[in-house]
Each structure stands twice: as structure tokens, then as C-alpha cells.
N, C-alpha and C positions, 0 to 999 in steps of 0.2 A: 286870160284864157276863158274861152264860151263853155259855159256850162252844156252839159249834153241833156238834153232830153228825152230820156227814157220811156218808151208806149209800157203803158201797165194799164191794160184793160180790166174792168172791173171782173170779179165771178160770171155775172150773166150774161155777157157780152163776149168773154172769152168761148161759154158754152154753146151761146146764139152760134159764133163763125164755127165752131170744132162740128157743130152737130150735121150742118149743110157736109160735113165730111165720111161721116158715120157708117159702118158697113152696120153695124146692130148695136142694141141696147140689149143690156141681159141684168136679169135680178138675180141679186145674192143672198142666201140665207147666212143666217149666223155663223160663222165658222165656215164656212162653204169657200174651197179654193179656186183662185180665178185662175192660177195657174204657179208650177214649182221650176226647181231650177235645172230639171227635166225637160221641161217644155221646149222646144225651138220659134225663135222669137217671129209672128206674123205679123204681131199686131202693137198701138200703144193703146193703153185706154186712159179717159177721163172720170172720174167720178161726179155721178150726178149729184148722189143721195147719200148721206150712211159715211163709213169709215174704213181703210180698207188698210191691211198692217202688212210691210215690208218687214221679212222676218229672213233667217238664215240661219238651219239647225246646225249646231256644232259636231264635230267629231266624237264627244263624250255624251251626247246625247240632249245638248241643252238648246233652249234658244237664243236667238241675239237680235233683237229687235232694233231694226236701223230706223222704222218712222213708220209714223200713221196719217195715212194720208185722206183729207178731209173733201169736201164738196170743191168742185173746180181745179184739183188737183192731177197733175199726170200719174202716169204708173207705167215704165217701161220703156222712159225717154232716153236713160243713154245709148240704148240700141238703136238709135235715128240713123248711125251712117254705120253701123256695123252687122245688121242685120245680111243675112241669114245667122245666127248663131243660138246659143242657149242663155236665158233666162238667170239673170245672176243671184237671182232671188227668189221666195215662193211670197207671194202674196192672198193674203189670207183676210176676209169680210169679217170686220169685228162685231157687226151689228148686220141687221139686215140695209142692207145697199144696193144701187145702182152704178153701174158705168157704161160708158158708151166704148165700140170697139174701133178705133181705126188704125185698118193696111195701112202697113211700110211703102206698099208700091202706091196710094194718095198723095205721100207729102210731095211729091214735085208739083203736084198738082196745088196741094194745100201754099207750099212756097210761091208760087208762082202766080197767085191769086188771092195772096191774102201778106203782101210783101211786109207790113208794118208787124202783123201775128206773128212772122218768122223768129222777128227778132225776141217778143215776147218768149216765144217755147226756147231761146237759146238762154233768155236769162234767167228762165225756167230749170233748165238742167245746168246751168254754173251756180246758179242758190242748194240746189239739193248738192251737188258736188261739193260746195263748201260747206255744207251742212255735216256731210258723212265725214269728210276729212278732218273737221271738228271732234267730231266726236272718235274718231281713232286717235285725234292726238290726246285727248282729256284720258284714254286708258291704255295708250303706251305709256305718254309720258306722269301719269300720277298714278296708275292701276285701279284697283277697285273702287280704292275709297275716289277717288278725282273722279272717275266714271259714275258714281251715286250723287256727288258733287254739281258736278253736271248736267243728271239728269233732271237731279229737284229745281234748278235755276231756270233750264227750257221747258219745266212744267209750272213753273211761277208765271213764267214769259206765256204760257199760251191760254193757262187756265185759271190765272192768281185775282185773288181777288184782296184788297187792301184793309186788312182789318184793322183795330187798335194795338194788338200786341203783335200785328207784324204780316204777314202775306199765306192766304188759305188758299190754298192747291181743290181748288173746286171742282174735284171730279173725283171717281171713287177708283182706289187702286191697289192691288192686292203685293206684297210682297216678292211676290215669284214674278204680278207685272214689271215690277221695278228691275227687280233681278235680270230679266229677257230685256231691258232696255240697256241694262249693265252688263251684258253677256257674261252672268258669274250665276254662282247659286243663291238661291233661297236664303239658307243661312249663314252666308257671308252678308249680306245684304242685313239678316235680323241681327248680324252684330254689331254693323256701323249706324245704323238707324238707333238701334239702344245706347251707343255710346254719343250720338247728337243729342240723342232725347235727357240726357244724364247732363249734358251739359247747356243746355235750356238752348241751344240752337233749333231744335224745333218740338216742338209737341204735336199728339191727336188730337184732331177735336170734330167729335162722328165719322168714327173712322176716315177721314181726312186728315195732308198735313199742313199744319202751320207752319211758316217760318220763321222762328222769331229773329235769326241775324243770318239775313243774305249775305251782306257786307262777308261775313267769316266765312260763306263758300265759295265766296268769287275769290278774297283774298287767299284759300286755299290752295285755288287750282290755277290762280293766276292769271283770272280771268283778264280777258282782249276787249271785253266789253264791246261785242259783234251786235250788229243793228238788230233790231229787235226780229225784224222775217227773216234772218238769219241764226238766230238763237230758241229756236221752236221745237218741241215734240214733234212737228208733223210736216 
């Protein structure tokens, strides 16, 4: 059987064809909302700059953060054939960023002129779709602890960097971050982090986490061992 070959157009080459599309570019301040799940859906955007966090407050007042999305990234692609409707998410600028904004009524345009991209933005939103479906099944079926499990493992995969005693999570992350990517609290999270740390599965080091045995959170949660752009924070 023939191998299929896949279009995976590089970052800037994806942003060269999207931008020929572009109704506006708009700048984000820190914290600054691009839109909630309020909003009715007009448009998709790409991000140019910066980082932009798919988030979804809970009914008790928490949040649950589904992904952060980085430079050359979509935001608001499952709404491609179901537009008009609402926003399933609020997405929120972690840092100061850019994205660019393109109308629902473009893509036939976009389709129909850029036929090899098509296929791109469709493998586009079946990678994020298996992304979240992942991540629901890591906290139904293991709960918190599997959900912390999982988190540390797709921020190994997006940010790890290889040390002597094991993989440093190289970016700085606060407790309650962690929590909002675990949709739990603060201190459920400060108790499974003290009882890894107790048992030398990971330690700090400059407020960063180390990992000294992956091995023991994959085999915790059972892990599928998902290709690495499939197993990411973002």
C-alpha cells in the first residue's frame, strides 16, 4: 500500500497564504480577550505573535484550560461548517500577541484557491480534536491525579529540556496554572505534586519542574505513546 503524503506547510508559508485572506490584524494586550463563549462565531483567527489560551470557566467558578496556542496556530477552526453559532470557548492573550482575523464567508474562497491548504486546516482541526479528546479521556478515566499526569508529560513534550537527572520543564508555571490545565483546584494539585516530589518522581529546581521518572507517569496513566504534535500543551 502507497504511503500518503501529507501537505504540512512550514509556520511561514502557512501565514504567507492565510494573510492574502485576512479581513484585519488586531493587537492583544496581556490578558486582553479576543473573544468568550458569548460571542457568535464571524470569524477564525491565526496567530501571528505571542500566545493565545483556550480556556472554559467552570460552573463552580474555576477554570479549565484546553490549550495554548502559539505562533501559526488556528483559534476557532471547529466552527468552519457550522457557523453561524456561539463560540465554545473564551480565548484569552497570555502575553502580548498578534492574530490575524478571517470571515467564515472567505473560506470558499480560501478552498477553492488554495486546494492543497484545504487539506492542511483539516488536519489542522482532527490534531486539536484528538488533542482535547485526549485530554478528557486522561480525567475521566484516571481523575485528577491522571490529569496532572498528563499534563507534566505534554509539557515535557513541548518545553523539556534533557538534563542529568532527568527532563526540566523550561518555562515557569504557577500551581493554580497547572490546576486550570487540570480543571481542579489549586490545592488538590499542591497535594499530588508533594506526594511526586516525596517520592523523587520529580523535584524543583528555580521554580521549575524536573522530571526525574517519566517512565512512572506514562505507566501510570497508561500512556498510548501519541506522536509527539499530538502530545503537546499547545
Amino acid at each position: 500500500m502507497s504511503k500518503l503524503n501529507y501537505y504540512s506547510p512550514s509556520s511561514q508559508e502557512k501565514l504567507t497564504v492565510l494573510q492574502k485572506y485576512a479581513n484585519v490584524e488586531k493587537d492583544l494586550e496581556k490578558n486582553e480577550t479576543l473573544f468568550t463563549s458569548d460571542d457568535i462565531v464571524h470569524s477564525f483567527y491565526i496567530v501571528l505573535l505571542g500566545k493565545i489560551m483556550l480556556h472554559k470557566p467552570t460552573a463552580d467558578g474555576r477554570e479549565f484550560t484546553i490549550r495554548i496556542c502559539k505562533q501559526g496556530d488556528l483559534i476557532g477552526e471547529p466552527h468552519f461548517l457550522t457557523a453561524p453559532t456561539k463560540h465554545l470557548l473564551h480565548a484569552t492573550a497570555v502575553e502580548r500577541s498578534k492574530i490575524i482575523t478571517i470571515s467564515i464567508e472567505k473560506l470558499p474562497e480560501l478552498f477553492s484557491n488554495e486546494s492543497k491548504f484545504m487539506l492542511y486546516l483539516f488536519q489542522d482541526v482532527s490534531k486539536n480534536a484528538i488533542r482535547d479528546q485526549m485530554k478528557l479521556r486522561d480525567l475521566v478515566m484516571y481523575g485528577k491525579k491522571g490529569a496532572l499526569y498528563a499534563t507534566l508529560i505534554r509539557l515535557a513534550n513541548s518545553y523539556g529540556q534533557t538534563k542529568e537527572t532527568g527532563i526540566l520543564i523550561n518555562t515557569s508555571l504557577t500551581n493554580q496554572d497547572l490546576a486550570n490545565f487540570c480543571g481542579t483546584s489549586r490545592e488538590s494539585i499542591n497535594r499530588l505534586l508533594s506526594d511526586l516530589r516525596k517520592n523523587n518522581i520529580i523535584s524543583i529546581e528555580n521554580n521549575k519542574i524536573l522530571i526525574h521518572q517519566l517512565a512512572y507517569l506514562k505507566e501510570t496513566i497508561h500512556c498510548e505513546e501519541c506522536p509527539i504534535d499530538i502530545c503537546t500543551i499547545h
